[in-house]
OpenMM code with the backbone's topology and positions (N, CA, C; nanometers):
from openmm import Vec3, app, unit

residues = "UNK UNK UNK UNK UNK UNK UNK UNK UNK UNK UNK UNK UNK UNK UNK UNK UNK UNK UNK UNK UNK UNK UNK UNK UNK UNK UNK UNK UNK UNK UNK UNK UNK UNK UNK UNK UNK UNK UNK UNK UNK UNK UNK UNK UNK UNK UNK UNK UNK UNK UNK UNK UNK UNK UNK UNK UNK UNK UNK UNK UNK UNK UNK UNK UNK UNK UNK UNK UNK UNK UNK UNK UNK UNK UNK UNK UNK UNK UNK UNK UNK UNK UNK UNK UNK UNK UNK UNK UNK UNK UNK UNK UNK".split()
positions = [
    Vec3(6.3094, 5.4084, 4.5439),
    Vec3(6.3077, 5.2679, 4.5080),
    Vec3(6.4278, 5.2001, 4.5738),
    Vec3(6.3931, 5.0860, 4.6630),
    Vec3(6.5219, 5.0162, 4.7143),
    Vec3(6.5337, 4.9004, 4.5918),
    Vec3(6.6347, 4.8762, 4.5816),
    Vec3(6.7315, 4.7719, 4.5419),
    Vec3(6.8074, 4.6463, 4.6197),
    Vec3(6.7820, 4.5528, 4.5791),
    Vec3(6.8372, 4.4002, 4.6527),
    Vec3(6.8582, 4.3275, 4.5201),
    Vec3(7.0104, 4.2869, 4.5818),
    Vec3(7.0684, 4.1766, 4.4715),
    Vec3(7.0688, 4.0504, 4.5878),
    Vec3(6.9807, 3.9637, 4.5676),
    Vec3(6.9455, 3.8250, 4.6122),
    Vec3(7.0000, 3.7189, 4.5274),
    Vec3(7.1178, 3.6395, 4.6198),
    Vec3(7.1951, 3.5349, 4.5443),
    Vec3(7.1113, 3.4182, 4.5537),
    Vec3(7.0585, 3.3210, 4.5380),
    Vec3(7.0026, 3.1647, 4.5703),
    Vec3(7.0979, 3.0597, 4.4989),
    Vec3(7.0711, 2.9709, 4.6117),
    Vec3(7.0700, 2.8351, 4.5716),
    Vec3(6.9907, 2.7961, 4.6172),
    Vec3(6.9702, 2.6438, 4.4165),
    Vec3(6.8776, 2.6206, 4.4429),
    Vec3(6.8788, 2.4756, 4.4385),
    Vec3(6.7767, 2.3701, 4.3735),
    Vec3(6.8058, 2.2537, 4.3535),
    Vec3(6.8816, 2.2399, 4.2151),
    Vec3(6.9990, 2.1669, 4.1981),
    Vec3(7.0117, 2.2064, 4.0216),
    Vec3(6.9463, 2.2048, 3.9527),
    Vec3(6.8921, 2.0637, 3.9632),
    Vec3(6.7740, 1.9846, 3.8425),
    Vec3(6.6429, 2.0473, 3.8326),
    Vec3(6.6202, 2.1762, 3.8980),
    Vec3(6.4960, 2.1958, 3.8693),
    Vec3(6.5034, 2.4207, 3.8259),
    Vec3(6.6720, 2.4156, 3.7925),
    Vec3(6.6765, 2.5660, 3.8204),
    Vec3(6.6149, 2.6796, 3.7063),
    Vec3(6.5950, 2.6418, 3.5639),
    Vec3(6.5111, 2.6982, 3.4798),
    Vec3(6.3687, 2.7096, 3.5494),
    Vec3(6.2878, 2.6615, 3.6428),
    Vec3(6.1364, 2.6298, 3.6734),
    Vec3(6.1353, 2.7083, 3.7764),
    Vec3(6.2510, 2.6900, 3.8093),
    Vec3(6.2850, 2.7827, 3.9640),
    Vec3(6.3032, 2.9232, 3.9426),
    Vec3(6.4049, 2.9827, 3.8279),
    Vec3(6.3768, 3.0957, 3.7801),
    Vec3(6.2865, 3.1523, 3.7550),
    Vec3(6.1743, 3.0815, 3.6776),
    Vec3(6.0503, 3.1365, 3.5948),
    Vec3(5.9792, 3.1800, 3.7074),
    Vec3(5.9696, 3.0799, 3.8181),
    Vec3(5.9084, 3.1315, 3.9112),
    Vec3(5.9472, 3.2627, 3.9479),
    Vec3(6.0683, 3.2548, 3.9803),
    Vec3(6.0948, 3.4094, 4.0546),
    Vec3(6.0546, 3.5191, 4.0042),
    Vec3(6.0999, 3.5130, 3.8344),
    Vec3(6.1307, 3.6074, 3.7939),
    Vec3(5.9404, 3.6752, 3.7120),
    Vec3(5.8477, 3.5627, 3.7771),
    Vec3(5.7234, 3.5894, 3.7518),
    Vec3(5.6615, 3.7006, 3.8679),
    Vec3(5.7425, 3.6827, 3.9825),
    Vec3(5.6955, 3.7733, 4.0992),
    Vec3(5.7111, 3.9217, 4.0518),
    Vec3(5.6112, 3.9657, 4.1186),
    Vec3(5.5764, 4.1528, 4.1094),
    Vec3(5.7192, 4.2166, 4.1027),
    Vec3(5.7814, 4.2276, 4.2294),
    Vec3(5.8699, 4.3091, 4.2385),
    Vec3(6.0208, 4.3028, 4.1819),
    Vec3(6.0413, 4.1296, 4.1618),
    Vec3(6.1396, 4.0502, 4.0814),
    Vec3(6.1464, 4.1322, 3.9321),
    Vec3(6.2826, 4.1846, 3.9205),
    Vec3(6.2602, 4.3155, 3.7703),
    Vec3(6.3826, 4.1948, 3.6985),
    Vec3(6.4668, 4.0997, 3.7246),
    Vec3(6.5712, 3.9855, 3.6524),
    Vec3(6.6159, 3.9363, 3.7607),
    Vec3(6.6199, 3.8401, 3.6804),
    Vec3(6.6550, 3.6412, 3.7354),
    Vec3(6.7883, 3.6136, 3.6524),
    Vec3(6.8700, 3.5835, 3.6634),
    Vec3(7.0142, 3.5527, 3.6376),
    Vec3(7.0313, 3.3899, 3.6847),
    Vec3(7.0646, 3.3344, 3.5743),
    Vec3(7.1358, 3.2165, 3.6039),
    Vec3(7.2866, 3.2281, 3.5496),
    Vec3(7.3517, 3.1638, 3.7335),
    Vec3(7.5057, 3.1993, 3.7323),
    Vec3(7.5962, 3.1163, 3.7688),
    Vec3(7.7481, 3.1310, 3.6909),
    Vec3(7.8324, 3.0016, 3.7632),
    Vec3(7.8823, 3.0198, 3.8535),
    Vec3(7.9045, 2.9481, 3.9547),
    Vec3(7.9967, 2.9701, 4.0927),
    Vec3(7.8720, 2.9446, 4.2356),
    Vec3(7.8978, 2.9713, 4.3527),
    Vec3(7.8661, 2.8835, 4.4565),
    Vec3(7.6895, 2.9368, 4.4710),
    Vec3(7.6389, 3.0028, 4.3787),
    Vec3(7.4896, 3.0017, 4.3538),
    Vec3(7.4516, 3.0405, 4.2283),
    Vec3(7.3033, 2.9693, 4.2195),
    Vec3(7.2503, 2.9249, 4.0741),
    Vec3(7.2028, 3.0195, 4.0175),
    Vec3(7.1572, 3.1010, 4.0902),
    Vec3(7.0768, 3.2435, 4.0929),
    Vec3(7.0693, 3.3446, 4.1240),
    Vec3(7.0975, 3.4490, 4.0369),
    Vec3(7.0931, 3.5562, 4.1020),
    Vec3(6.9300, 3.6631, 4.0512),
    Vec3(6.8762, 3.7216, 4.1772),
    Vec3(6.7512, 3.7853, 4.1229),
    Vec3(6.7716, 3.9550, 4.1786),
    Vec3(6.7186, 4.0228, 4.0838),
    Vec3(6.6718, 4.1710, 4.1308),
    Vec3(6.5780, 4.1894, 4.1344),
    Vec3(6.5728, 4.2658, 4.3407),
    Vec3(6.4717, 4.3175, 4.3735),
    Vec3(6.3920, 4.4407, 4.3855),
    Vec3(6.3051, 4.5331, 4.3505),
    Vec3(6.3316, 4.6254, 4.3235),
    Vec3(6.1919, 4.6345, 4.4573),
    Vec3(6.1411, 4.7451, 4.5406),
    Vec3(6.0461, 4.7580, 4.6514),
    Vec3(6.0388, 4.9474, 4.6962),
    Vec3(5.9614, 4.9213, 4.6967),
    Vec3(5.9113, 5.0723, 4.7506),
    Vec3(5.9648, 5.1261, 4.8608),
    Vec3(5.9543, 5.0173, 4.9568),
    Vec3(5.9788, 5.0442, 5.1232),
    Vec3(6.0621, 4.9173, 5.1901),
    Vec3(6.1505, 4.9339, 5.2641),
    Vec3(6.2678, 4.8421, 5.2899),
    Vec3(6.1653, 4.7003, 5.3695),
    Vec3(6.0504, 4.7432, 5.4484),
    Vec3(5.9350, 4.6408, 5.4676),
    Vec3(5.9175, 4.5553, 5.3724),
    Vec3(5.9040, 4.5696, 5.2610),
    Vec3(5.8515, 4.5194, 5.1592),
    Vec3(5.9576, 4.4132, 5.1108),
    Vec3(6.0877, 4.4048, 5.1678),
    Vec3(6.1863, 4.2750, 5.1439),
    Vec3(6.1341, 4.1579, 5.2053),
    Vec3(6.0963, 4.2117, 5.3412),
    Vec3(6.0325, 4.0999, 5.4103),
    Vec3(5.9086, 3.9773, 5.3207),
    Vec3(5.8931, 4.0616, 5.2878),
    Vec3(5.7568, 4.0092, 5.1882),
    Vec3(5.7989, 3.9345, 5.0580),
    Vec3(5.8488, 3.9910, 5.0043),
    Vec3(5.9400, 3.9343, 4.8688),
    Vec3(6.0289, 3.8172, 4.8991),
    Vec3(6.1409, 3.8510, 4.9809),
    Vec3(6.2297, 3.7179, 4.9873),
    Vec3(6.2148, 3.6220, 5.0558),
    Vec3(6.1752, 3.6641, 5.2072),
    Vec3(6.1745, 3.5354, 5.2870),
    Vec3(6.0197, 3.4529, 5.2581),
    Vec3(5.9060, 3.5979, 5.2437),
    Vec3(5.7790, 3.5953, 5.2009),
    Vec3(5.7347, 3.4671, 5.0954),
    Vec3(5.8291, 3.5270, 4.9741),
    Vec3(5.7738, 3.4439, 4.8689),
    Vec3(5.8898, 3.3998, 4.7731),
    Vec3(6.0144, 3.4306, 4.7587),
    Vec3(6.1460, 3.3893, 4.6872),
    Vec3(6.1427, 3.2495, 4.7641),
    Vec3(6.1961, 3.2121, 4.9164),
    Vec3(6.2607, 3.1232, 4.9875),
    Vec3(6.1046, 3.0011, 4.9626),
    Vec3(5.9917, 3.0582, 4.9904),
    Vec3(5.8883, 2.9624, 4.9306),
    Vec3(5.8791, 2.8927, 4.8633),
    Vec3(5.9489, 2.9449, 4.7563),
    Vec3(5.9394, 2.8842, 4.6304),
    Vec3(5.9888, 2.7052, 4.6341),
    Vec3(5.9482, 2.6051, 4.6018),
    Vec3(6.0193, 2.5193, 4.5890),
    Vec3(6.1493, 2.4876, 4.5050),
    Vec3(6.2121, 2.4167, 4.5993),
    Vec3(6.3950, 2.3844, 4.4747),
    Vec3(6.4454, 2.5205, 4.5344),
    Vec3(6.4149, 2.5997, 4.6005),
    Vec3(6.4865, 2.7268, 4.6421),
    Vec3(6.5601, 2.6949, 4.7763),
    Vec3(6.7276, 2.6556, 4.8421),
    Vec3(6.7062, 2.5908, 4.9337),
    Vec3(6.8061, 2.7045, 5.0278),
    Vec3(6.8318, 2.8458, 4.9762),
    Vec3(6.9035, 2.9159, 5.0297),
    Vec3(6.9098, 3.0232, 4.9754),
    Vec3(6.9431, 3.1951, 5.0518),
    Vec3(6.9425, 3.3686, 5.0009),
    Vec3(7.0231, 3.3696, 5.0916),
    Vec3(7.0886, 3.4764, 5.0501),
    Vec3(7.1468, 3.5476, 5.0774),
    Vec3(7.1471, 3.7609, 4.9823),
    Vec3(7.0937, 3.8236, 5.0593),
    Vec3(7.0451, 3.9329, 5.0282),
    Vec3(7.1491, 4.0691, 5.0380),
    Vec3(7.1403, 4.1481, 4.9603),
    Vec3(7.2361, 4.2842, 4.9561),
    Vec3(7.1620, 4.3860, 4.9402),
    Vec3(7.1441, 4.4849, 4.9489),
    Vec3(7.0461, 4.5770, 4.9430),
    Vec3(7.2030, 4.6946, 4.9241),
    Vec3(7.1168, 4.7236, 4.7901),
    Vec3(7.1938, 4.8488, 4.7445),
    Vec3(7.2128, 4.9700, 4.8305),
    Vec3(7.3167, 5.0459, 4.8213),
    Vec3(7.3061, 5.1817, 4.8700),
    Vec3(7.2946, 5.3121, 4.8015),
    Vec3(7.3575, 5.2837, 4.6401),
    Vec3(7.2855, 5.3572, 4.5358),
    Vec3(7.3233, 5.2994, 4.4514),
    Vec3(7.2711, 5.3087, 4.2899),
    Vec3(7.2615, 5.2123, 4.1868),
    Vec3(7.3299, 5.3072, 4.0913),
    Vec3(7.4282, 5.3054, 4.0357),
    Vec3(7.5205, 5.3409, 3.9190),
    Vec3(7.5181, 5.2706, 3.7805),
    Vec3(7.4688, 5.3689, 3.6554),
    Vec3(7.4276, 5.2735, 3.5708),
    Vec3(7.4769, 5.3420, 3.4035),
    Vec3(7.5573, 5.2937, 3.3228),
    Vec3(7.5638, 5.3157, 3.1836),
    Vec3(7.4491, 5.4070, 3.1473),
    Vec3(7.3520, 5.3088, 3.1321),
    Vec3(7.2428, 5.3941, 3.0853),
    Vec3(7.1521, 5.5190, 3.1417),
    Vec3(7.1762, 5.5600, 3.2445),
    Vec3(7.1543, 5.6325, 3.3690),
    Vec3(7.2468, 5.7617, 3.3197),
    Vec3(7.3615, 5.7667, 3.2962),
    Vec3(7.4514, 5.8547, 3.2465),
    Vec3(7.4372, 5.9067, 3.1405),
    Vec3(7.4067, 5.7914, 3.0710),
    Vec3(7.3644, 5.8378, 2.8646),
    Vec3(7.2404, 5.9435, 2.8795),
    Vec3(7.1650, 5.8730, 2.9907),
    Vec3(7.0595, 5.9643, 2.9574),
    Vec3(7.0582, 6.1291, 3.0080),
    Vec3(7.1201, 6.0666, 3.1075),
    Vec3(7.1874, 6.2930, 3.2193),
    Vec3(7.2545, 6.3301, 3.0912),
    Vec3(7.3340, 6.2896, 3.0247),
    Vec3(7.4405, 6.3774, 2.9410),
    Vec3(7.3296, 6.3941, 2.8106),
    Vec3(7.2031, 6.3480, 2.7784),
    Vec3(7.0848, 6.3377, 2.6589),
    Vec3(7.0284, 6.4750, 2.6942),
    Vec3(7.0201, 6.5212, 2.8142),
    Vec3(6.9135, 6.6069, 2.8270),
    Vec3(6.9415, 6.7407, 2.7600),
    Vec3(6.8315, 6.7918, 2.6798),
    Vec3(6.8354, 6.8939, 2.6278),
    Vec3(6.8633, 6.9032, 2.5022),
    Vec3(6.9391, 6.8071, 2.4578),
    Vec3(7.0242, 6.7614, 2.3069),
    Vec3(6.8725, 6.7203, 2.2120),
    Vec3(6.9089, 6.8104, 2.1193),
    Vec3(6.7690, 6.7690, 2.0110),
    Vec3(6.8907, 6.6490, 1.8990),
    Vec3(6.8272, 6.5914, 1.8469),
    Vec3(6.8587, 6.4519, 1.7233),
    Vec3(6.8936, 6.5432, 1.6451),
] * unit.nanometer
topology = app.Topology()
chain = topology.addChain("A")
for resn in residues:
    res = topology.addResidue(resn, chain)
    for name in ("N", "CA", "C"):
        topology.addAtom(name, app.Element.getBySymbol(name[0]), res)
């Protein structure tokens, strides 16, 4: 599974409508609304690094009120809950 943290800006006045949108797309797993020099932040989650093509420029930048990305693509994903669960295994309740 690849990973992309996609920053946007968007239009202000329309950035709740603008979220919903995103965060209605397939591969879109959270939509973040954030302070500082963009409104939005979304996670992308894709099978095959092809498949960004499709998602952001495809159908994120489409979106209307969306007037700018900027994209990161993870190199591995480190996670709280990811850990809880390696150190769970085997442990009965």
């Amino acid at each position: 599974m690849i990973t992309a943290i996609v920053l946007i800006k968007t239009s202000v006045d329309r950035i709740p409508e603008i979220a919903e949108s995103i965060a209605a797309l397939d591969s879109v797993s959270e939509v973040f609304s954030v302070t500082g020099t963009y409104d939005l932040i979304a996670m992308v989650r894709v099978a095959r690094h092809d498949d960004l093509a499709d998602v952001i420029p495809g159908k994120i930048s489409k979106i209307a009120g969306v007037e700018a990305t900027d994209t990161h693509v993870a190199f591995r994903t480190y996670s709280q809950h990811d850990l809880e669960a390696a150190f769970a295994i085997g442990l009965d309740n």
